[in-house]
C-alpha positions in Angstrom: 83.7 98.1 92.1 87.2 98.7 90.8 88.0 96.7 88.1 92.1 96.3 87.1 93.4 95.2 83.8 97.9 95.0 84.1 99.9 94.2 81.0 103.3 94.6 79.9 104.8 91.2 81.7 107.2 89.2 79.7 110.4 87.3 79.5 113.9 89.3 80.1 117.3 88.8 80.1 119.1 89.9 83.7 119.9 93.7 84.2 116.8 94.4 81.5 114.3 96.4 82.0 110.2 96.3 81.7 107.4 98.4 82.2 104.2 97.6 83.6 100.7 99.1 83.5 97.8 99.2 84.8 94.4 100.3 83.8 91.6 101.7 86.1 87.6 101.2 85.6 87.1 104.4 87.5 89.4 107.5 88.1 92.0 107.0 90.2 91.2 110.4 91.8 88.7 108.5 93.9 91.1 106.0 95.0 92.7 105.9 98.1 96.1 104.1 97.3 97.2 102.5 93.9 99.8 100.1 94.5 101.7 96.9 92.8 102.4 93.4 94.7 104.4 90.2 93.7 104.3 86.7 94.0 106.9 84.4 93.6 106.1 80.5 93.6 106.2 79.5 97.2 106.4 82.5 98.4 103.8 85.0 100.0 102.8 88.0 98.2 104.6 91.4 98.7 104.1 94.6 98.2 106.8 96.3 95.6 105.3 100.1 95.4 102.3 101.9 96.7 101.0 105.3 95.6 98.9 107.3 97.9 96.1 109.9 96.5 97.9 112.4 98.0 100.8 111.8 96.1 104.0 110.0 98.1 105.2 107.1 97.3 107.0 104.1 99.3 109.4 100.8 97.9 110.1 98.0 98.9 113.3 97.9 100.1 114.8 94.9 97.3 113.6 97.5 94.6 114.7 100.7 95.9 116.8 102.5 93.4 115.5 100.4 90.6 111.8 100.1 90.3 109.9 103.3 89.6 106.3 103.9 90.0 103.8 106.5 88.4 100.7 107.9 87.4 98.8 109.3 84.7 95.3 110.7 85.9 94.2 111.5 82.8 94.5 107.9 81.5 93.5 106.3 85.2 96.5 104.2 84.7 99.6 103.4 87.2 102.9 102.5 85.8 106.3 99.9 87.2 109.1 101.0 85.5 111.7 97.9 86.5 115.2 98.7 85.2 118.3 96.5 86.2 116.1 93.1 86.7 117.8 90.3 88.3 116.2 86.9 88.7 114.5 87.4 92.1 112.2 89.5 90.6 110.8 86.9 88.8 107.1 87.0 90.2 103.8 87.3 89.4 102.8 90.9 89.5 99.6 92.5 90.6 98.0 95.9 90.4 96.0 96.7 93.6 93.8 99.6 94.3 92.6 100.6 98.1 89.4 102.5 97.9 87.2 103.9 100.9 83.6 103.5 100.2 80.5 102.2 101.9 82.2 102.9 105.1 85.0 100.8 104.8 88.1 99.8 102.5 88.2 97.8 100.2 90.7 95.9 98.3 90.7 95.5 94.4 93.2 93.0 92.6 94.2 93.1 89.0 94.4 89.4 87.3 98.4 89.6 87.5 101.0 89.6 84.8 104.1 87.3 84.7 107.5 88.7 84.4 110.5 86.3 83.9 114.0 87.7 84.6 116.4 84.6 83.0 119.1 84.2 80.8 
């Protein structure tokens, strides 16, 4: 089992920036697609970035241009670099690693970390 630990959530002013991490239990080597999700209040959760093993990469289309994300394998941890935050972004975020094992896939969640984009 995957476990997922995210920090680096906080409170920012408009056009700010932030950067997010997230820790893996296991090397990500072994896992299939890291990715980060949101969660606004009300709203469904989406998906922001996702990182495949084999090393592209794919946005949602509200961040493109803005929100960066990356990988260090040595340290089995994923990064979201968020530059020019507005207040839509405003969201619970959530680390999520997709790992094929047992003959299946299997979804791990992180516990999610606020972030707050207000003046």
């Amino acid at each position: 089992q995957v476990q997922l630990v995210e920090s680096g959530g906080g409170l920012v002013q408009p056009g700010g920036s932030l950067r997010l991490s997230c820790a893996a239990s296991e090397s990500i080597f072994s896992i299939n697609a890291m990715g980060w999700y949101r969660q606004a209040p009300g709203k469904q959760r989406e998906l922001v970035a996702s990182m495949t093993s084999g090393g592209s990469t794919t946005y949602a289309d509200s961040v493109k241009g803005r929100f960066t994300a990356s990988r260090d394998n040595a340290k089995n941890t994923v990064y979201l670099q968020m530059n020019s935050l507005k207040p839509e972004d405003t969201a619970v975020y959530y680390c999520n690693a997709l790992k094929f094992e047992a003959g299946r896939f299997h979804n791990y969640w992180g516990q999610g970390t606020q972030v707050t984009v207000s003046s």
